[in-house]
C-alpha positions in Angstrom: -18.8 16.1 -19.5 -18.6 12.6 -21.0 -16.6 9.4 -20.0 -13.8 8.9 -22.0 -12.3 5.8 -19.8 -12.9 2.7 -17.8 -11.2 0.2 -15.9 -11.3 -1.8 -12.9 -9.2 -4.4 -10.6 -9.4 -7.1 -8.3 -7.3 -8.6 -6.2 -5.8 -11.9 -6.8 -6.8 -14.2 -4.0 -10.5 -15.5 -3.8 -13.1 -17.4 -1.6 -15.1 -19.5 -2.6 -18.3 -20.2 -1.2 -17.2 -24.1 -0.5 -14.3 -22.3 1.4 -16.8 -20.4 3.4 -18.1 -23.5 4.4 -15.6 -24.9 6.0 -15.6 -21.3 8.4 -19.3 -20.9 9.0 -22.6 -23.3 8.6 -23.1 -22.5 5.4 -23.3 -24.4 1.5 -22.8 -23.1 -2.2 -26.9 -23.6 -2.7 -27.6 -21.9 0.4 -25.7 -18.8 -0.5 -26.3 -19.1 -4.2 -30.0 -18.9 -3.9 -30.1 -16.1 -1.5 -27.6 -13.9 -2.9 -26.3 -15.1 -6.3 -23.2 -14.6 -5.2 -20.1 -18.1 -6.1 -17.3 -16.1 -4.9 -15.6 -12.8 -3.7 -12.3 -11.3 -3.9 -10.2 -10.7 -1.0 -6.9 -8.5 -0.4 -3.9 -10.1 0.4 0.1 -10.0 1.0 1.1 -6.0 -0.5 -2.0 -5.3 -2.0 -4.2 -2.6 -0.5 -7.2 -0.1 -1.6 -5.1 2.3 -3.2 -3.1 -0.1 -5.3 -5.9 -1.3 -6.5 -7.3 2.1 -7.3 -3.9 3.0 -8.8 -4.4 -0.4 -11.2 -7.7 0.7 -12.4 -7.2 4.5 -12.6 -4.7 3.6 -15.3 -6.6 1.6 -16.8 -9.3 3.7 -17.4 -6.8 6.7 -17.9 -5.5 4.3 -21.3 -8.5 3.8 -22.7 -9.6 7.7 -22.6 -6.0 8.6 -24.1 -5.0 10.9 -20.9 -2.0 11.1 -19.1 -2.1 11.5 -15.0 -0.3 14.7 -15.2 -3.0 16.2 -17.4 -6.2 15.3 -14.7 -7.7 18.1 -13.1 -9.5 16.0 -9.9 -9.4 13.1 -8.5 -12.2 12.0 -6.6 -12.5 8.7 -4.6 -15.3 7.4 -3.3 -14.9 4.3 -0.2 -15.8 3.6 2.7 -12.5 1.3 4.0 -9.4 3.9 3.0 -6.1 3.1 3.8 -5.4 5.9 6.4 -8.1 7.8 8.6 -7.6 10.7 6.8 -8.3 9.5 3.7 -6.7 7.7 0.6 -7.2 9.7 -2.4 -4.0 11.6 -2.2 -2.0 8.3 -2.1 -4.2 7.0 -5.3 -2.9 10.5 -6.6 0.7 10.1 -6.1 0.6 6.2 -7.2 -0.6 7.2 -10.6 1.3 10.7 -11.1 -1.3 13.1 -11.1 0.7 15.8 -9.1 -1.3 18.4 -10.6 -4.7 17.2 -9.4 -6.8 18.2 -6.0 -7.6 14.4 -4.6 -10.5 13.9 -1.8 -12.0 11.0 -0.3 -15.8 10.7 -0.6 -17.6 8.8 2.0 -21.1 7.2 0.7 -20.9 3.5 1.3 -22.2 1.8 -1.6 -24.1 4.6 -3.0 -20.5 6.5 -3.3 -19.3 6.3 -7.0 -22.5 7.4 -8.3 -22.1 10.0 -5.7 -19.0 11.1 -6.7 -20.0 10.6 -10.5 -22.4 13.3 -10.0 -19.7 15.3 -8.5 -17.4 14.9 -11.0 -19.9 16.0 -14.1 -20.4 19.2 -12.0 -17.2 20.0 -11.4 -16.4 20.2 -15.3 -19.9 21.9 -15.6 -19.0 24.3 -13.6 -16.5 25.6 -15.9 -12.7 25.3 -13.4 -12.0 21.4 -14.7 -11.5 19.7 -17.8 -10.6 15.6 -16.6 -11.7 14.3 -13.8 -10.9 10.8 -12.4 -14.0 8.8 -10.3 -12.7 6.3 -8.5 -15.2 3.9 -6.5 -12.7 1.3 -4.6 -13.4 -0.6 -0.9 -11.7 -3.6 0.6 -14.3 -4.2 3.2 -13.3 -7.6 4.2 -10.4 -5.4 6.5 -13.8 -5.1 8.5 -15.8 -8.8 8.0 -16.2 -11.4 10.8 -15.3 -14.3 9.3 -17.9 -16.0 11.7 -21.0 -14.2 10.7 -22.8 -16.2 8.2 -24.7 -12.9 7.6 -22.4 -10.9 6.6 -19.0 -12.9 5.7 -20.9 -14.5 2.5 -21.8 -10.6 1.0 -18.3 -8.9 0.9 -15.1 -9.2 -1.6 -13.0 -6.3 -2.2 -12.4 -4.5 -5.4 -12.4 -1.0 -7.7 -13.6 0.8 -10.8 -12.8 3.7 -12.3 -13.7 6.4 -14.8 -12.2 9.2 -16.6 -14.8 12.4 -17.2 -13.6 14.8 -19.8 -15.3 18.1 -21.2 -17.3 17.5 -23.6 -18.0 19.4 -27.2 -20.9 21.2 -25.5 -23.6 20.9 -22.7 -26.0 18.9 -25.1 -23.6 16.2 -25.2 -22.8 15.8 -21.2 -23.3 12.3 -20.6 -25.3 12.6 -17.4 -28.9 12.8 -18.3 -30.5 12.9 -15.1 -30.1 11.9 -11.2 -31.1 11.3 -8.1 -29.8 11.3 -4.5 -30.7 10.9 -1.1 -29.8 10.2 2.6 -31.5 9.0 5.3 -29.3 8.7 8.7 -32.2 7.6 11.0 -31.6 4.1 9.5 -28.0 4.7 10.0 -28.7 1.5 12.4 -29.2 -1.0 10.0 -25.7 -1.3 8.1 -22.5 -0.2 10.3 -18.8 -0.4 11.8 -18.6 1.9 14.6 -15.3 3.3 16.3 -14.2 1.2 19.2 -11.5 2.0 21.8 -9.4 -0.7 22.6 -12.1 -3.6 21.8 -15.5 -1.9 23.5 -17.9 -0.2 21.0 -18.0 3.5 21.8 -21.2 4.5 20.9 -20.1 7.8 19.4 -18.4 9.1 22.4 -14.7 10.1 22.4 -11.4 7.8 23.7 -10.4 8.2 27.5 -9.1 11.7 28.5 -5.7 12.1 29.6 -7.1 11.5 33.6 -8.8 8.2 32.5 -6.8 4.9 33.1 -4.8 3.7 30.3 -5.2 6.2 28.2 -2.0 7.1 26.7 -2.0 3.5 25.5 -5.6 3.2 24.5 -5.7 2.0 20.6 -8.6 3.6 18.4 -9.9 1.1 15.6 -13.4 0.4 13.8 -15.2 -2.7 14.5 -16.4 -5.2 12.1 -19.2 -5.1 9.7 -23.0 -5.3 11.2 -25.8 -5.3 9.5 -29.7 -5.9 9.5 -29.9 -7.9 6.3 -34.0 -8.2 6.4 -34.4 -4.2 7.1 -31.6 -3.2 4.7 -33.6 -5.8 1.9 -36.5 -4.3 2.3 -35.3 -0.5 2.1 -33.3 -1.3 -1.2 -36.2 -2.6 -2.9 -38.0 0.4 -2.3 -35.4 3.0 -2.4 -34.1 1.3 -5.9 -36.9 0.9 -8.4 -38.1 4.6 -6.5 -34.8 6.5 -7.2 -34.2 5.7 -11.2 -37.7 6.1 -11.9 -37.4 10.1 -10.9 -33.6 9.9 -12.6 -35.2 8.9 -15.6 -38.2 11.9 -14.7 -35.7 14.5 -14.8 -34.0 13.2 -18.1 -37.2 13.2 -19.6 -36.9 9.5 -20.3 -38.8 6.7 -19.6 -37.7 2.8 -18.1 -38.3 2.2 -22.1 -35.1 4.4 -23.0 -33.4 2.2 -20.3 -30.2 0.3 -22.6 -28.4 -1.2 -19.9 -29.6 -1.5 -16.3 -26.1 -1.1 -13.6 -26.7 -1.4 -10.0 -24.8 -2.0 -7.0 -23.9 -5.3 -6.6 -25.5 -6.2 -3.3 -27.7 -9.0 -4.1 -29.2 -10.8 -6.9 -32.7 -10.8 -5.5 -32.7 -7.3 -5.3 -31.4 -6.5 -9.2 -33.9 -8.9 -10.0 -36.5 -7.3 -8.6 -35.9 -3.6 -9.7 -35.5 -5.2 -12.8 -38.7 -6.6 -12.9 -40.2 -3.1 -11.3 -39.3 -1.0 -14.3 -40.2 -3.7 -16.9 -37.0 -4.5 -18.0 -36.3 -7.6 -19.5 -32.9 -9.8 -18.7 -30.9 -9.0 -21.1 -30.5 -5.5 -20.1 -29.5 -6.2 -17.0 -25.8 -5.8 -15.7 -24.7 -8.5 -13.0 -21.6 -10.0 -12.2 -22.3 -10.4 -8.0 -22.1 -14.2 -8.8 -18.3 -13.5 -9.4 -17.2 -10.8 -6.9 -20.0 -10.5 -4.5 -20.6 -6.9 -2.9 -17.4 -4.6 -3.2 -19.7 -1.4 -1.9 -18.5 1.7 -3.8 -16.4 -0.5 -6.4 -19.6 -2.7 -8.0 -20.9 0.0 -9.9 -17.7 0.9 -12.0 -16.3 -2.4 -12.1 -19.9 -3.7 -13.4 -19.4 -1.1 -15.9 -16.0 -1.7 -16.8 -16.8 -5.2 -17.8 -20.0 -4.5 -19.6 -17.8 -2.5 -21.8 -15.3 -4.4 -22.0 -17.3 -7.5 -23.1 -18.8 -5.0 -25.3 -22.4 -4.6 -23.9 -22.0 -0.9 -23.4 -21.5 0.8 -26.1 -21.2 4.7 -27.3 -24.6 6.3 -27.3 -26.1 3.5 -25.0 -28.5 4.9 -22.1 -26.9 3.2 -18.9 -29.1 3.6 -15.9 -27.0 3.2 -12.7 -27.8 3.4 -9.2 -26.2 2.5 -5.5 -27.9 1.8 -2.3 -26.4 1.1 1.3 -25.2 2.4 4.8 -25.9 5.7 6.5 -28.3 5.0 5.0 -27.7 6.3 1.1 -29.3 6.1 -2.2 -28.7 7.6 -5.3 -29.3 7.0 -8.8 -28.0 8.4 -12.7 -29.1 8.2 -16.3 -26.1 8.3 -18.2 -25.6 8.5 -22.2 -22.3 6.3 -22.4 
């Protein structure tokens, strides 16, 4: 498989970090020098996840020269879908794909290298020749606008990428990865299922006997998260999961072109950066100018890398996403 496509989208409405101060006790400096992030992109009016999948699916389906009809797969990768069941089939009709199997996958911010993965296999394995990876959330749906913590992290946004055979296996642009899951820290990072405002724990609505139950309203509480624990476990889980990517491509951090990893914070890039002796200017980041958009930072980072033309055919792009259940997961890939 190679990647024959990218493209990405945002919505049009922003906030600041001056408008977050007027919400919470909070300052540009103060959220500047803990996260890097300026500003985030929220949803608004008619715009939802899968429109702005649909945007930057045909994007990326433009650059690689493919029309809808002709993808095989479409895979998308969020956590915040427009219905329960999933929103990869509406992403599939929006774009005209009619011939294409569409499933949702669910790995928070380590998702679209998730489903990467899954893509390159599934034209490995022989059955698929184009694939569409979509990594798209619009997690503000679930932010407390009163939680310094968390209301400074999140913006809403997606990527995409087109997968396509390529001319043999040599030439498969996924060198080597890495993935893991961990769901006794599951704890740290979450929005559980509430019934009609009261967190549920994991247990089921009210039966049919139970008072108000044919009225009772299922929904997913807001974003909660242990920002010092989740810190600490990305900037081991980070440096730790590229280092054995790059051990099963046979590589070393030296090979390393263009570092890409989730957008979660700047310290954290930084940091991994550092770990694998990377300098700078091989870094990716644009957190100052979306913040964390979970499954979408990866391929929009991407998108505009190429686009300003950092990444380039032939380029070694080291990628990797970190975040709830918890997830980790990491890919060398020859762009």
């Amino acid at each position: 498989a190679r990647i024959a496509g990218v493209g990405m989208a945002v919505p049009e409405q922003f906030l600041t970090n001056e408008d977050l101060a007027l919400l919470v006790d909070t300052n540009d400096e103060w959220i500047r020098s803990r996260t890097g992030i300026g500003k985030r992109h929220v949803i608004s009016g008619d715009e939802t996840l899968t429109s702005l999948a649909a945007e930057a699916s045909k994007k990326a389906l433009a650059m690689a020269g493919i029309e809808a009809k002709d993808l095989d797969l479409v895979l998308l990768a969020t956590s915040s879908p427009d219905d329960i069941f999933g929103s990869a089939c509406t992403v599939q009709a929006a774009i005209g794909a009619e011939g294409a199997l569409a499933f949702d996958i669910t790995a928070a911010c380590s998702g679209f290298v998730v489903a990467l993965v899954n893509g390159v296999h599934f034209i490995r394995g022989g059955e698929y020749k184009n694939v569409l990876v979509i990594g798209a959330d619009v997690l503000s749906r679930y932010v407390d606008w009163r939680d310094r913590g968390t209301c400074i992290l999140f913006g809403d946004g997606c990527g995409a990428v087109v997968l396509t055979t390529a001319p043999s296996v040599d030439d498969c642009c996924l060198l080597g990865f890495d993935m893991h899951s961990d769901g006794t820290g599951n704890h740290h990072l979450t929005a559980q299922f509430t019934n009609n405002g009261a967190v549920t724990g994991g247990e089921s609505k009210p039966t049919a006997a139970g008072e108000g139950a044919p009225s009772g309203k299922g929904a997913f509480c807001n974003i909660s998260m242990n920002g010092q624990d989740v810190y600490k476990f990305a900037v081991r889980a980070v440096p730790d999961t590229v280092g054995k990517s790059l051990e099963r491509a046979g590589m070393a951090s030296t090979d390393i072109d263009h570092l890409v990893l989730h957008q979660a914070n700047q310290r954290i890039i930084d940091g991994a950066a550092k770990k694998l002796g990377l300098e700078p200017d091989k870094v990716v980041s644009n957190i100052a100018k979306y913040g964390n958009t979970s499954a979408g930072s990866v391929p929009i980072a991407l998108a505009e890398a190429v686009a300003e033309g950092r990444i380039k055919k032939g380029d070694v792009v080291a990628t990797a996403g970190f975040g709830a259940g918890l997830t980790w997961a990491s890919a060398i890939i020859r762009w």
